[in-house]
SERO-4910 file (N, C-alpha, C, O; in steps of 0.05 Angstrom, whole numbers):
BEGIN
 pado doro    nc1    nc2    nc3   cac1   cac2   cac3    cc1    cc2    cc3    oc1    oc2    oc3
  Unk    A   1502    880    -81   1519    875    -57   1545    891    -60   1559    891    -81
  Unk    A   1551    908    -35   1574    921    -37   1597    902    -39   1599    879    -28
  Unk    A   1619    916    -58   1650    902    -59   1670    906    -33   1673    927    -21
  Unk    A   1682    882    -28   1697    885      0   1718    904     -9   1719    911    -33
  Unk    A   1732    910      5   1750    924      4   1787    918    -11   1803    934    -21
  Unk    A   1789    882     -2   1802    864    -17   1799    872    -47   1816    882    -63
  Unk    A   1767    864    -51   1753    862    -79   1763    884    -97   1775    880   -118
  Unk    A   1757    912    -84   1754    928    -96   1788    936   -105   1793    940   -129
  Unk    A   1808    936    -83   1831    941    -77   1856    907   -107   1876    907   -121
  Unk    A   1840    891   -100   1841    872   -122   1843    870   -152   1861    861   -167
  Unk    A   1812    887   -156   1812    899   -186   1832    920   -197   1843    919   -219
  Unk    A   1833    940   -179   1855    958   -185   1879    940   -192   1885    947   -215
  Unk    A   1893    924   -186   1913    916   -185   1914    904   -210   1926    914   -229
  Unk    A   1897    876   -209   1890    866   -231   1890    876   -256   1900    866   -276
  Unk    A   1875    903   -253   1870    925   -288   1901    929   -293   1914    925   -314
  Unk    A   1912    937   -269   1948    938   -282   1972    923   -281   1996    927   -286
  Unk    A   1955    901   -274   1971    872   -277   1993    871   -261   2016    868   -270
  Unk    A   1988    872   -231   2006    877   -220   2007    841   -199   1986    830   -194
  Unk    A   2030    831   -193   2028    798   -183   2022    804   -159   2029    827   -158
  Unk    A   2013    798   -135   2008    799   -111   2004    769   -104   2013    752   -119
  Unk    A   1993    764    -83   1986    740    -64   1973    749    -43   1987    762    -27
  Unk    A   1942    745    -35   1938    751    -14   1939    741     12   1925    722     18
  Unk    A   1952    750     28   1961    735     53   1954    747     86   1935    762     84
  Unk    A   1960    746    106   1943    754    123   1915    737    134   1913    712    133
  Unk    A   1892    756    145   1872    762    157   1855    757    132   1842    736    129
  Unk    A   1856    774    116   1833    766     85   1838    733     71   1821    719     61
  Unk    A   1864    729     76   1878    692     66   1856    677     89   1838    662     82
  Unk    A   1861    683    112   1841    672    127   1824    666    124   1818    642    126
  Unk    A   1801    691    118   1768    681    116   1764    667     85   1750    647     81
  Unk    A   1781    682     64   1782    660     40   1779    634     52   1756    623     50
  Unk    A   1796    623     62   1791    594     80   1774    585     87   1770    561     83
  Unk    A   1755    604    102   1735    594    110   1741    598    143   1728    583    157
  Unk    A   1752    611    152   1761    625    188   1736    644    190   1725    653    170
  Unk    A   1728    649    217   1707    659    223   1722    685    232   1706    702    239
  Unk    A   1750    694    234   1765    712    236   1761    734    220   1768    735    197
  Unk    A   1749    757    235   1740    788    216   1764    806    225   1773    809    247
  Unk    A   1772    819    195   1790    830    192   1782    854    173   1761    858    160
  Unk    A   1804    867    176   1790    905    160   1811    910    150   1809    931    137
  Unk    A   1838    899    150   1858    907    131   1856    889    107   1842    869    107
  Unk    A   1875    901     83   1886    881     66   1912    878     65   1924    899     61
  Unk    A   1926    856     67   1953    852     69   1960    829     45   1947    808     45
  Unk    A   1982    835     23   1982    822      1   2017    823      4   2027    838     20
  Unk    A   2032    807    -12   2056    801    -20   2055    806    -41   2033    802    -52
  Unk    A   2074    815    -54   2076    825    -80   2106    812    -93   2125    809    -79
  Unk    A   2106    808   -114   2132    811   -134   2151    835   -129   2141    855   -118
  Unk    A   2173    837   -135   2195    865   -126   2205    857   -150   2224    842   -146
  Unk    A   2199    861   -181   2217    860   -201   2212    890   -211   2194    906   -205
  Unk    A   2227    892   -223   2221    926   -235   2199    924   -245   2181    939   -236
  Unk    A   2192    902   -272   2159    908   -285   2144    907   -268   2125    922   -270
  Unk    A   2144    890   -243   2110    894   -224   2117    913   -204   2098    922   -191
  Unk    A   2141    923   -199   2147    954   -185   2130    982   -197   2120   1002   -185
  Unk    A   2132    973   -229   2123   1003   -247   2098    997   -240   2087   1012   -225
  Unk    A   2084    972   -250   2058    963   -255   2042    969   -223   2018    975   -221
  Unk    A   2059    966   -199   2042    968   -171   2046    989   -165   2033    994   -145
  Unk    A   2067   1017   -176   2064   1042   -173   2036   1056   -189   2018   1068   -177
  Unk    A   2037   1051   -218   2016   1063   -220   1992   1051   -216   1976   1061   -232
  Unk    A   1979   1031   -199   1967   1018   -182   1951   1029   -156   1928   1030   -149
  Unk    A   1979   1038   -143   1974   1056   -122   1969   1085   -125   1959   1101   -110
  Unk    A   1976   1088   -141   1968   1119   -156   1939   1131   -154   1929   1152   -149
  Unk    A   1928   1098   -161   1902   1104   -164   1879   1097   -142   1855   1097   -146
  Unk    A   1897   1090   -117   1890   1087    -90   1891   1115    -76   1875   1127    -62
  Unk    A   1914   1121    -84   1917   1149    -71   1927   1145    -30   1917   1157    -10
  Unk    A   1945   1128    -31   1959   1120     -2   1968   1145     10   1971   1167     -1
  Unk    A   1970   1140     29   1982   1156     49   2000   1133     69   1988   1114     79
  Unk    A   2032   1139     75   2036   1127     93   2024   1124    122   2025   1143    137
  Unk    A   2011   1098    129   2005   1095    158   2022   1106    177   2045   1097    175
  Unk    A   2019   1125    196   2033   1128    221   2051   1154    221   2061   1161    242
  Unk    A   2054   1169    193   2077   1187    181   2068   1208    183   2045   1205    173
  Unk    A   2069   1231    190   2068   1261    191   2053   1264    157   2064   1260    136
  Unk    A   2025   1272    162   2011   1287    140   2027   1296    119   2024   1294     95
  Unk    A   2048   1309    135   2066   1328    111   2092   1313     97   2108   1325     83
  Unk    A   2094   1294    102   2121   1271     96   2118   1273     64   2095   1273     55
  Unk    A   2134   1275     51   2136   1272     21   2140   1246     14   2162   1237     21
  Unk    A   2124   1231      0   2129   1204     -7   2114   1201    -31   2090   1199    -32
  Unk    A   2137   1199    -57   2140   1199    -83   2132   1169    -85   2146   1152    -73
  Unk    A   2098   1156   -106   2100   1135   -106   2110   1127   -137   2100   1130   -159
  Unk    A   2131   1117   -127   2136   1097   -158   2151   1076   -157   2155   1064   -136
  Unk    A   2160   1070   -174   2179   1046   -176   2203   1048   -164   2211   1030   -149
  Unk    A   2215   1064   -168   2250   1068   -154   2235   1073   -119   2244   1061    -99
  Unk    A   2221   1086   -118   2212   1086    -84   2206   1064    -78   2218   1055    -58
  Unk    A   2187   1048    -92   2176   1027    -75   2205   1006    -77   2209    989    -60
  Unk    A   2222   1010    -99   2247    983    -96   2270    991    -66   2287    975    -57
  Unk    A   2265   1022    -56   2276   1030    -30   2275   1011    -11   2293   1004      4
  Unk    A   2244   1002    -15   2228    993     12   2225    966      2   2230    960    -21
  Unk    A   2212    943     29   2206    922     23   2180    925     40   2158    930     30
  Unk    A   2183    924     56   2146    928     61   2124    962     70   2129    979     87
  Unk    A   2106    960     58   2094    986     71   2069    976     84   2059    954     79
  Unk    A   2063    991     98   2029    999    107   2026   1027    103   2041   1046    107
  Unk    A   1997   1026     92   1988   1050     76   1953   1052     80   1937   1034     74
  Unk    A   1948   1073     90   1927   1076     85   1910   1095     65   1919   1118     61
  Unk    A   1880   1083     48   1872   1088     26   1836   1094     36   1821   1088     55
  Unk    A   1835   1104     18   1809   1110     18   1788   1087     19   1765   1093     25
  Unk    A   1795   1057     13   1782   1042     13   1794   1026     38   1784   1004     42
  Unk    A   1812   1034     51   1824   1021     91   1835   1019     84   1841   1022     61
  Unk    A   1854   1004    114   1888    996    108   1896    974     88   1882    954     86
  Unk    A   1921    977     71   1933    967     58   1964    958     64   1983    972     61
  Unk    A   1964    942     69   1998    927     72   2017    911     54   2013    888     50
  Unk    A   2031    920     48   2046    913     18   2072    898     36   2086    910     52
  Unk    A   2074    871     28   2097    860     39   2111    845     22   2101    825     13
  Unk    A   2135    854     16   2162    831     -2   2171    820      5   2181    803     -9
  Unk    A   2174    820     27   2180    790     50   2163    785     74   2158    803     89
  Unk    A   2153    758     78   2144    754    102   2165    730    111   2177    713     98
  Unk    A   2165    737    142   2181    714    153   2162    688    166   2147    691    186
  Unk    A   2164    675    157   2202    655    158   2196    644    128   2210    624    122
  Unk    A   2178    654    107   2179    643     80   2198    650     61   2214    635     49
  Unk    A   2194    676     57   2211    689     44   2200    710     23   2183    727     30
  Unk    A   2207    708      2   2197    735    -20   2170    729    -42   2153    717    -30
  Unk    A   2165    733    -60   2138    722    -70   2141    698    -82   2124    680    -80
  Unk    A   2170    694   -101   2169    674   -108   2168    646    -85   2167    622    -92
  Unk    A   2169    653    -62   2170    636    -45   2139    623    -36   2130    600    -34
  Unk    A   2128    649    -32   2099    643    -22   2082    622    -45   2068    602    -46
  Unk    A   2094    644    -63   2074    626    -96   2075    595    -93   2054    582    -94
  Unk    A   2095    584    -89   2099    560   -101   2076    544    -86   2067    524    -97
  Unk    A   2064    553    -55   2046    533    -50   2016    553    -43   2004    554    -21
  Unk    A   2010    568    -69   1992    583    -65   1967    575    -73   1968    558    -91
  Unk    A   1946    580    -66   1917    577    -75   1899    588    -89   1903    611    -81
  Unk    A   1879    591   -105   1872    601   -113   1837    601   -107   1823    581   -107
  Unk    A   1829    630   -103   1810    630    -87   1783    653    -99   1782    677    -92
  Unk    A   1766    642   -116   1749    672   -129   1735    690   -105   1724    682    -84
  Unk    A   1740    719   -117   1730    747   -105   1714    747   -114   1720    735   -135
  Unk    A   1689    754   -117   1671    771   -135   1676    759   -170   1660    742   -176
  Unk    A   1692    764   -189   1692    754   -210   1726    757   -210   1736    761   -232
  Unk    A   1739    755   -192   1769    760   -198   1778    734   -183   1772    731   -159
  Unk    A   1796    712   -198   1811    694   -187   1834    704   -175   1851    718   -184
  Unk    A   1832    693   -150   1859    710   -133   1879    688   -119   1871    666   -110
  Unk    A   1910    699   -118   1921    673   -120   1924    686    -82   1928    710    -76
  Unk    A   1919    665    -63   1921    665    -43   1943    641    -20   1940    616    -21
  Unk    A   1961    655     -4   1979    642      6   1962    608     24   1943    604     39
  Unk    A   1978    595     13   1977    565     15   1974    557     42   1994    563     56
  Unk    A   1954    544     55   1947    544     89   1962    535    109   1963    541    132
  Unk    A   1978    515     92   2000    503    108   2025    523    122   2033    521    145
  Unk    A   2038    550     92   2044    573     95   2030    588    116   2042    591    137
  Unk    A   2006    598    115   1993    614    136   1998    597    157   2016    608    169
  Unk    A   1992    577    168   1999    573    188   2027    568    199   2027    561    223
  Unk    A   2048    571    187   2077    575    194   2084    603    200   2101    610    216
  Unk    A   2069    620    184   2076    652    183   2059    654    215   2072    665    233
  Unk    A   2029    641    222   2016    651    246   2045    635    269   2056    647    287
  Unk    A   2048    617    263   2064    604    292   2100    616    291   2119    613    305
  Unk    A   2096    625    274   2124    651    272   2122    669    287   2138    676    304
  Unk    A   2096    682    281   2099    708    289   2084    699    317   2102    702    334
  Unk    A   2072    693    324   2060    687    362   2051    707    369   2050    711    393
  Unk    A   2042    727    351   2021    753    368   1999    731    382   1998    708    375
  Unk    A   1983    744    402   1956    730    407   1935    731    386   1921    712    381
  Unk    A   1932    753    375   1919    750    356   1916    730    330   1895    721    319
  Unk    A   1945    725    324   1960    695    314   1952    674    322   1941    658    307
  Unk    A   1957    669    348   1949    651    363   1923    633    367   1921    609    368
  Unk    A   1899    659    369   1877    659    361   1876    644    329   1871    620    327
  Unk    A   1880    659    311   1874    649    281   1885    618    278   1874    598    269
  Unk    A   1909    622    288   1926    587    282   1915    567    298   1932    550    303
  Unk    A   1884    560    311   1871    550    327   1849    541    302   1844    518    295
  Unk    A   1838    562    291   1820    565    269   1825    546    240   1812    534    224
  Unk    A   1852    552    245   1867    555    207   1870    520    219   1861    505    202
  Unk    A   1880    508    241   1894    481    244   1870    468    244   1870    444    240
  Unk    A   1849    480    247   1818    461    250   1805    458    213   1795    439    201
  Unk    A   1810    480    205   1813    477    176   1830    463    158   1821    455    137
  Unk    A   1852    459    163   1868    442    149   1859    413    155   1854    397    137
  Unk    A   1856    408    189   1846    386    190   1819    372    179   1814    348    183
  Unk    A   1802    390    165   1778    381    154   1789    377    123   1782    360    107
  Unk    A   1801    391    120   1811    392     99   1822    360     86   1813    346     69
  Unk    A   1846    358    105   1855    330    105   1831    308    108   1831    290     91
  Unk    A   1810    307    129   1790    291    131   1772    287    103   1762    266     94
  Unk    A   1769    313     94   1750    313     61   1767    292     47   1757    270     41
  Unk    A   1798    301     39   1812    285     24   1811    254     28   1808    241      7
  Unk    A   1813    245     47   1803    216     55   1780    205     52   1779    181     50
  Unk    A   1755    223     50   1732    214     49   1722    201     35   1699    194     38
***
């Protein structure tokens, strides 16, 4: 069976020990949402060691900024990526979204504290906490949001019903 693109985009990370959180559209179907999605969107740590550690990470993705003129010069490493707080990037394996802050939570140490943990393929992955996803979907109010936070509130609620059972 082929590796998703999470999966594959996962292990890289993992081999260089880089902290992430997966959050988004991929946090979703972890859940159990019938919500299909083609990006990966992860939170990351912003300390210098997981800055070095998720530059040469990406190195081996080989990104390109989403949306940027072919010819844009964009040096990946650690002092660049501490420029920025979030990117989207596209890779040979699809889009990638690197975010150090999501609103209204805050930075990774924020997300972590009520995170989950969810197996890929053979990789334990720590994934943002449902109660979280659904504050980040009713934050942000895209429709597409809207959509998922219909999904995610029917999941929690079984969730809570298991726990009683």
């Amino acid at each position: 069976m082929a590796k998703s693109d999470l999966h594959q985009i996962a292990e890289v990370f993992a081999r260089h020990g880089v902290e992430f959180i997966v959050i988004g559209g991929q946090a979703e179907s972890l859940m159990g949402s019938a919500r299909v999605t083609y990006d990966v969107d992860l939170c990351y740590r912003r300390t210098q060691d997981n800055l070095e550690r998720l530059a040469e990470a990406l190195k081996q993705l080989k990104p390109t900024l989403r949306g940027a003129p072919p010819n844009l010069a964009f040096v990946i490493d650690a002092r660049s990526l501490a420029l920025g707080n979030n990117y989207t990037f596209e890779t040979p394996l699809g889009s990638l979204d690197l975010l150090g802050w999501i609103d209204p939570l805050g930075d990774y140490d924020a997300v972590i504290k009520n995170a989950e943990t969810h197996r890929v393929g053979d990789i334990e992955l720590k994934v943002i906490g449902l109660a979280d996803l659904i504050r980040v979907k009713e934050h942000i109010g895209r429709a597409k949001d809207r959509d998922s936070l219909w999904q995610l509130l029917a999941i929690q609620r079984l969730r809570r019903e298991g726990e009683k059972g």
